[in-house]
C-alpha positions as CSV (number, residue, x, y, z in Angstrom):
1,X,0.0,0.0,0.0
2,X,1.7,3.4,-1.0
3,X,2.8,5.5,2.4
4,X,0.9,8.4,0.6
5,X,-2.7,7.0,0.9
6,X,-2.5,7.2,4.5
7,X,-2.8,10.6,3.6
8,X,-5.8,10.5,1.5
9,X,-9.2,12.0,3.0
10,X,-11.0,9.2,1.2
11,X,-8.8,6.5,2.6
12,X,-9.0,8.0,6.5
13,X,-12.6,8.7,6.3
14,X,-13.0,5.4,5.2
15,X,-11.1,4.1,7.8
16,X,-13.1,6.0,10.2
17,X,-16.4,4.1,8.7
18,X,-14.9,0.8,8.9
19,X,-14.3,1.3,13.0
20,X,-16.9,1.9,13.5
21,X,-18.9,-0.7,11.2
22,X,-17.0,-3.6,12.8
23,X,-19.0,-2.2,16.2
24,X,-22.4,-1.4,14.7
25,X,-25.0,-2.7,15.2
26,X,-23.4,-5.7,17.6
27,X,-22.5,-2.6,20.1
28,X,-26.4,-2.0,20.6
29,X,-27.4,-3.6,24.0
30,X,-31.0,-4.3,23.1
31,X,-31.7,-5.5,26.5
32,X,-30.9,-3.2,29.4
33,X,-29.6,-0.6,27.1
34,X,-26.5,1.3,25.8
35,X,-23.5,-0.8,24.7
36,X,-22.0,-4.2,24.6
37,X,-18.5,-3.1,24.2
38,X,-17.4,-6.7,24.5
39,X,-17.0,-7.5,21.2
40,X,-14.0,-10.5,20.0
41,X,-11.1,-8.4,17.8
42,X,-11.0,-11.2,15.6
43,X,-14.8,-11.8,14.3
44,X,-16.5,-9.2,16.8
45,X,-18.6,-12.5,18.6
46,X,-19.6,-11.1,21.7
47,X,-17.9,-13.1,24.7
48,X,-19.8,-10.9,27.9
49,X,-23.1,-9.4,27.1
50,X,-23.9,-7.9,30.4
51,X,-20.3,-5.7,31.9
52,X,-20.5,-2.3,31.1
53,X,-17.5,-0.2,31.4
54,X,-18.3,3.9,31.9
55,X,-15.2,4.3,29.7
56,X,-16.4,2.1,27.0
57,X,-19.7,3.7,27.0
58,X,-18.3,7.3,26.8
59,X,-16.0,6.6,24.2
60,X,-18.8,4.6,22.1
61,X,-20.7,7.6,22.3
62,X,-17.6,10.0,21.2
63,X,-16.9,7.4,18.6
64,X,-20.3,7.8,17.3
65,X,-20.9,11.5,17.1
66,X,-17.5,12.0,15.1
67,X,-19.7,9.5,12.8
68,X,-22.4,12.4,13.0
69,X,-19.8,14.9,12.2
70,X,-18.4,13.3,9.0
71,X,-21.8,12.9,7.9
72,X,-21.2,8.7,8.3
73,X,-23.7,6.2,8.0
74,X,-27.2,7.6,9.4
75,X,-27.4,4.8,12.0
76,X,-24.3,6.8,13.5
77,X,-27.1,9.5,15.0
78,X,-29.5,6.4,16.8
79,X,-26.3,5.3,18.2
80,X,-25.1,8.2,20.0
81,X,-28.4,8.9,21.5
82,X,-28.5,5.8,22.6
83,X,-25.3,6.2,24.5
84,X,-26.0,9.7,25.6
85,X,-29.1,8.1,27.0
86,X,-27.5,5.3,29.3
87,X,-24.7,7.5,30.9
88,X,-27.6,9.4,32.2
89,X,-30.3,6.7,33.4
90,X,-27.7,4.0,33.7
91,X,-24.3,5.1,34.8
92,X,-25.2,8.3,36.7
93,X,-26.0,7.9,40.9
94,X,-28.6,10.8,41.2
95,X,-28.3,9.6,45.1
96,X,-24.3,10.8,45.5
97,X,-23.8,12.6,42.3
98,X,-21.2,11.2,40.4
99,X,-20.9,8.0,37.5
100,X,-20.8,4.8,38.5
101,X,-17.3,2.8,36.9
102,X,-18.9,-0.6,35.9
103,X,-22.3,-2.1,35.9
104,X,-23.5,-5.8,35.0
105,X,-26.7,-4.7,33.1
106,X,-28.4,-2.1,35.2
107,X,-26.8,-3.2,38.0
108,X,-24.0,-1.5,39.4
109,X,-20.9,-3.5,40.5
110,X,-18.5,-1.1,41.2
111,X,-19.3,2.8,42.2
112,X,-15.7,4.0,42.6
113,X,-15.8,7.8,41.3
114,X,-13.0,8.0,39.2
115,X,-11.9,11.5,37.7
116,X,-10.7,9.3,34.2
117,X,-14.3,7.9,33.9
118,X,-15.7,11.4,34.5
119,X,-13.4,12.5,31.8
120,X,-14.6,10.4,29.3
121,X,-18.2,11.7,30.1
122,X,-16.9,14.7,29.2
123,X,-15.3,14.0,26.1
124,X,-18.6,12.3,25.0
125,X,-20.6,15.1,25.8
126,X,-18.4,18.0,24.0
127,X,-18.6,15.9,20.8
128,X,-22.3,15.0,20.9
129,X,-23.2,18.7,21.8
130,X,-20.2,19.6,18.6
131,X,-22.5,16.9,16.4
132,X,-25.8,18.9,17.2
133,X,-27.3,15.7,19.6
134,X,-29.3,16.9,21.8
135,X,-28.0,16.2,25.6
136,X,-24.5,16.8,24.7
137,X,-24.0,19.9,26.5
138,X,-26.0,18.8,29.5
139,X,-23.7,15.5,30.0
140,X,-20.5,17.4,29.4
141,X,-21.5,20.4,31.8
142,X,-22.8,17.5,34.4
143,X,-19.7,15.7,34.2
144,X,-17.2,18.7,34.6
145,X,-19.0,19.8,37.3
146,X,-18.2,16.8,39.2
147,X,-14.4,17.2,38.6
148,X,-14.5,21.0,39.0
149,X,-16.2,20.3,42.6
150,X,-14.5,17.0,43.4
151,X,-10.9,16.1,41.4
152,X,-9.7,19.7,40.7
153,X,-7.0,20.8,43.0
154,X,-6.8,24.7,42.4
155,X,-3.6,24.7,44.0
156,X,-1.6,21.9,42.4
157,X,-3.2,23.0,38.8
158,X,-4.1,19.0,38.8
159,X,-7.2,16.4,39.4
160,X,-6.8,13.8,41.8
161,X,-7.8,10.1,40.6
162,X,-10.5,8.6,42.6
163,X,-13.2,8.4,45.4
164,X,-15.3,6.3,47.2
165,X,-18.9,5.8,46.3
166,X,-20.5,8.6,48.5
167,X,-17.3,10.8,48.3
168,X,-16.4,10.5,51.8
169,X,-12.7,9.5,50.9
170,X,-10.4,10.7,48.2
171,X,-7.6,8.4,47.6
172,X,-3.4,9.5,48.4
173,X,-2.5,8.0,44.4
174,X,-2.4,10.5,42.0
175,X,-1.7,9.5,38.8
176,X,-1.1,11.0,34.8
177,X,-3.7,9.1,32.9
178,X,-6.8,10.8,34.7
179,X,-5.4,14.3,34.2
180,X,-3.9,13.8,30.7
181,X,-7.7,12.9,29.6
182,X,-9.1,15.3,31.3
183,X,-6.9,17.9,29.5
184,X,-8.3,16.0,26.3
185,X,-11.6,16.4,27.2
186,X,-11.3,20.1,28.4
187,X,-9.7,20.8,24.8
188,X,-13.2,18.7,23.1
189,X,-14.8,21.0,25.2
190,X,-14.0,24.1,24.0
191,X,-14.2,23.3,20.6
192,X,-18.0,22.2,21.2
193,X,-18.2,25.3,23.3
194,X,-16.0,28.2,22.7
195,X,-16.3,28.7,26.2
196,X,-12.9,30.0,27.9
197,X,-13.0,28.2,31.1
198,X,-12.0,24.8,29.6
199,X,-9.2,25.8,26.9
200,X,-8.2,27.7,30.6
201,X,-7.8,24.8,32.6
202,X,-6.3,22.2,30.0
203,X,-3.6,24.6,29.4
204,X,-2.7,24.7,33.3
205,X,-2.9,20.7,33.5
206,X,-0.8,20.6,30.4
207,X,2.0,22.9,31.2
208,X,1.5,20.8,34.8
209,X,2.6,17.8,33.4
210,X,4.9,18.4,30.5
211,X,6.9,21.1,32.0
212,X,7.0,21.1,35.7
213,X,6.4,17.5,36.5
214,X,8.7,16.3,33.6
215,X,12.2,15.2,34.7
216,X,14.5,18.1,33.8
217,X,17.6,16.0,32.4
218,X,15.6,13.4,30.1
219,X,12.3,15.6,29.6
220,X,10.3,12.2,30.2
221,X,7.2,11.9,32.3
222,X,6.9,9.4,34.9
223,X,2.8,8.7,35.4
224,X,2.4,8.1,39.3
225,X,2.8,10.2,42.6
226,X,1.7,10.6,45.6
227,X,-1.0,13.0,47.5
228,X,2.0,16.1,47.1
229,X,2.7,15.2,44.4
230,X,6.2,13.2,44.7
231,X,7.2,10.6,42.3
232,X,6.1,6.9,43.2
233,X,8.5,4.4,41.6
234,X,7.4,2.1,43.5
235,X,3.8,1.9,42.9
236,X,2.9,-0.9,40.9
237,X,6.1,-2.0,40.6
238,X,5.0,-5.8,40.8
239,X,1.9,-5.4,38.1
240,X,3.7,-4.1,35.2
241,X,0.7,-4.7,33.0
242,X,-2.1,-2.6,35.3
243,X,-4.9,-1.9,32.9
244,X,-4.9,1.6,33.4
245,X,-1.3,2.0,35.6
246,X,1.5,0.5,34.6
247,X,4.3,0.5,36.1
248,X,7.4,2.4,34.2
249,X,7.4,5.2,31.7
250,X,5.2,5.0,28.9
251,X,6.3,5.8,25.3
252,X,2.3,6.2,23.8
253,X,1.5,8.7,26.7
254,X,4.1,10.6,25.7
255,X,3.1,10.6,21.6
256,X,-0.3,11.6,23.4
257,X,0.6,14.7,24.9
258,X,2.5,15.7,22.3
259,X,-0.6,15.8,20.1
260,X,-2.6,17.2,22.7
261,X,0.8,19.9,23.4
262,X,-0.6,20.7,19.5
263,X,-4.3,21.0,20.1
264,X,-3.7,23.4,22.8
265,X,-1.3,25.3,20.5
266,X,-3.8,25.3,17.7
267,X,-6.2,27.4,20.5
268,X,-4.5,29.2,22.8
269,X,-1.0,29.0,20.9
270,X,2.2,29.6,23.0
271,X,5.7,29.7,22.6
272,X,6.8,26.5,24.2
273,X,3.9,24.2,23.1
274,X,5.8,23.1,20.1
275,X,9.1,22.6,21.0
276,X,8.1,20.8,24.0
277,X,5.5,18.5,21.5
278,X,8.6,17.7,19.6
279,X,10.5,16.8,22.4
280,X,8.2,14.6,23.9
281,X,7.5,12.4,20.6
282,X,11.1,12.6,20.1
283,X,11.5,11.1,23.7
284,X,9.2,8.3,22.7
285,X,10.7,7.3,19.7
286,X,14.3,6.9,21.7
287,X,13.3,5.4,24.7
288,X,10.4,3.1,23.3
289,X,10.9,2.1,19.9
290,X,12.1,-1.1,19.3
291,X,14.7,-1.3,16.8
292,X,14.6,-4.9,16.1
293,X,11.2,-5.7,15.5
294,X,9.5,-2.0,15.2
295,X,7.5,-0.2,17.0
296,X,6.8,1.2,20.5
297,X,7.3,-1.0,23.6
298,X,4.1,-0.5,26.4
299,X,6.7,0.8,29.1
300,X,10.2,0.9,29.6
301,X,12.6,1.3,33.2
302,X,14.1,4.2,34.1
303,X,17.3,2.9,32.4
304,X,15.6,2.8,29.3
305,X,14.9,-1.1,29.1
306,X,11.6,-2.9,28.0
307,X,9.5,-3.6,31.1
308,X,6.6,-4.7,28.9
309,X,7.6,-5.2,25.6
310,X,5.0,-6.1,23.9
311,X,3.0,-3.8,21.7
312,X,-0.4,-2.0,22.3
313,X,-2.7,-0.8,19.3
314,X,-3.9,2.5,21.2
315,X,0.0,3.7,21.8
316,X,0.6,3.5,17.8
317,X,-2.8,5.0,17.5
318,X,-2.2,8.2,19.5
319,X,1.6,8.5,17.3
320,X,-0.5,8.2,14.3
321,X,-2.4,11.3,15.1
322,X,1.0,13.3,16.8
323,X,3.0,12.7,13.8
324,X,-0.1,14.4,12.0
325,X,-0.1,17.4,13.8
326,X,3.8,17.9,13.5
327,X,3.8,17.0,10.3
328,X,1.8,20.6,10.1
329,X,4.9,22.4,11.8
330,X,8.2,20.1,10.1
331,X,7.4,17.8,7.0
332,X,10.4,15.7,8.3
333,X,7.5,13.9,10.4
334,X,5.4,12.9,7.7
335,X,8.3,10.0,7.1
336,X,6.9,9.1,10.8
337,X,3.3,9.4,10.1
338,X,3.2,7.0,7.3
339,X,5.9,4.8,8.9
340,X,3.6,4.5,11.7
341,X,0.4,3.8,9.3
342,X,2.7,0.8,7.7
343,X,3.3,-0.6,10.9
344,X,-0.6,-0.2,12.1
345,X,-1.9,-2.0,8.4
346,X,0.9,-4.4,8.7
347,X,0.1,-5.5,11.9
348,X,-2.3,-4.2,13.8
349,X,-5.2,-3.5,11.7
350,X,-7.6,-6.7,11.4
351,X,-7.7,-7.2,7.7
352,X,-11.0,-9.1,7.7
353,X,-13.0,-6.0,9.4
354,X,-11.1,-3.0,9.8
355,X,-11.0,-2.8,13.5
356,X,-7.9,-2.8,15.5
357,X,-6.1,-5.7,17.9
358,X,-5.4,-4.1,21.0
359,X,-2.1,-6.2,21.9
360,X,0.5,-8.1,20.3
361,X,4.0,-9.8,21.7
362,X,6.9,-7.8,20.8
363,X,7.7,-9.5,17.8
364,X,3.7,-9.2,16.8
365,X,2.4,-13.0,17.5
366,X,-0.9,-13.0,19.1
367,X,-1.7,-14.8,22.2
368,X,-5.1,-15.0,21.0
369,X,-8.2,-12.4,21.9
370,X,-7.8,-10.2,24.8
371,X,-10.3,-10.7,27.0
372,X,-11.5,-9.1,30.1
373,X,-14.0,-5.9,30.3
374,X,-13.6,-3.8,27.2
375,X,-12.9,0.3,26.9
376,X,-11.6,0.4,23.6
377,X,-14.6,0.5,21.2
378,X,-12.2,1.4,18.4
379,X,-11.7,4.9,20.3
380,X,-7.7,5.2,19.7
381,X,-7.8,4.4,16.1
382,X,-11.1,6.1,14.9
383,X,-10.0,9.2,17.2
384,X,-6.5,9.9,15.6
385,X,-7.9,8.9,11.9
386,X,-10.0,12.0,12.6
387,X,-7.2,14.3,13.7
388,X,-5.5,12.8,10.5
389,X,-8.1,13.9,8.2
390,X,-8.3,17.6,10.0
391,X,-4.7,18.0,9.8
392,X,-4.4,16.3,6.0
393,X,-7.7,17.9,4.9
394,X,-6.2,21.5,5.4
């Protein structure tokens, strides 16, 4: 396939249809509503009918809406509403006020308040209100609310990561992930919104992280800490493969905040937003690409070494759509975009259905499907197509 079709509106928008046709209409929970995000990557069989994950149905519903936006199929609108529809009468505890994590149908299972679920919400509800759906705005000015009253910490320019059910504790762990997609969903916001207050505060979480907090010799950005704000090395040192907090530095979280480095610039542009973009994918590609058998290991030690070597879909993903965005500053990184593309079709990309494996060894075997409670309806890929076809689409 020539490097330059990756390029090709037609191709990406295409792309983007083919996501999210490998989840539609199978995603549609007929039975106690919203999604079934458990869906096998290889024929898209469902293997768990019943767990719903508030991630999975947030990013369903952004997933959905960009459908809306690039005037996709028309079952795209159905679909979003549908989600929109379940994060309010399924996920949301009128009783304490926040979204509950995971249910098993309508039941909830699990209640803990997490500021990266909330995030999501908010994500979902910036691009439905940005597709015209009605109950966008309300959902994403519902779910900020709970992290501007309960996460945000005014003084540390950061969120903390989770509560109990009725509030009544806030954990010590703070952690990267929740605050880097909270920064995303602040940016969505403001581009469904115009509204200052949210370009306002993802520019203070992002200067947070990728300047103060990063290590001022390498520039890298290690993901945990504790209440003040210290670096934990030690946390999670003995489950290296933590679904949402691994231990070690991560390689696709930095490619992610460099894109999101270049969303902010595109806004509320600043000096140091791309020079520090380009360091941090730069970072990525020294620390975490493999050499031998391409591209980026999961996390590495601080010395540089694979911790968990093999290869995740969503970390290619994410460079996909950074390499995009630079590519707008430097052509140079067009080489890295397509580069990137080749290794996603080569490997990654199923090429029965379009959709995306989420994990592969290091030298790209497959252990077979990954199963467990899904939140990745496709978000990663479909997500950074889009940016793709903004950024190549002038």
């Amino acid at each position: 396939m020539s490097a330059s079709l990756f390029r090709n509106p037609v191709w990406l928008r295409q792309h983007v249809r083919d996501v999210l046709s490998f989840y539609h209409p199978a995603i549609l929970d007929t039975h106690y509503g919203g999604y079934v995000a458990q869906l096998d990557e290889r024929d898209g069989h469902i293997y768990d009918a019943r767990t719903k994950h508030l991630v999975a149905t947030a990013r369903a519903v952004h997933n959905f809406s960009v459908g809306v936006m690039l005037d996709g199929p028309v079952w795209c609108l159905p679909a979003a509403e549908r989600g929109l529809s379940f994060l309010k009468n399924g996920h949301w505890d009128d009783t304490h006020e926040g979204y509950d994590w995971i249910l098993e149908g309508r039941d909830t299972v699990d209640a803990t308040r997490h500021c990266y679920g909330h995030a999501f919400v908010v994500l979902a509800g910036a691009r439905a209100h940005q597709a015209g759906i009605s109950g966008g705005r309300e959902t994403l000015e519902r779910a900020f609310e709970v992290i501007d009253e309960r996460f945000w910490e005014e003084s540390n320019g950061l969120c903390a990561d989770e509560a109990t059910a009725d509030w009544s504790e806030l954990s010590s762990y703070r952690g990267l992930n929740a605050n880097m997609h909270t920064c995303e969903a602040l940016l969505a916001a403001y581009e469904a919104t115009d509204e200052n207050r949210y370009i306002d505060q993802a520019g203070v979480i992002a200067s947070t992280v990728t300047r103060e907090l990063a290590e001022s010799e390498t520039g890298r950005i290690w993901e945990h800490f504790t209440e003040d704000w210290d670096p934990d090395f030690e946390y999670n040192r003995e489950e290296p493969a933590h679904q949402f907090r691994p231990w070690g530095y991560q390689p696709g979280h930095h490619v992610e905040w460099a894109k999101l480095l270049l969303v902010l610039h595109e806004h509320d542009p600043e000096s140091w937003q791309v020079p520090r973009a380009t360091e941090l994918f730069e970072t990525a590609v020294d620390m975490g690409w493999d050499d031998d058998h391409g591209g980026f290991y999961y996390t590495v030690d601080r010395d540089g070494k694979p911790v968990v070597a093999d290869k995740y879909g969503w970390a290619h993903a994410e460079g996909i759509g950074a390499a995009a965005l630079l590519a707008q500053q430097d052509d140079a990184y067009v080489e890295w975009y397509d580069r990137l593309w080749e290794y996603a079709d080569a490997h990654f990309i199923n090429p029965r259905h379009g959709n995306w494996y989420g994990r592969l060894s290091r030298d790209h075997e497959r252990d077979g499907p990954n199963h467990g409670v899904a939140v990745e309806p496709g978000y990663h890929p479909l997500n950074n197509a889009w940016v793709a076809l903004e950024a190549f689409s002038g």
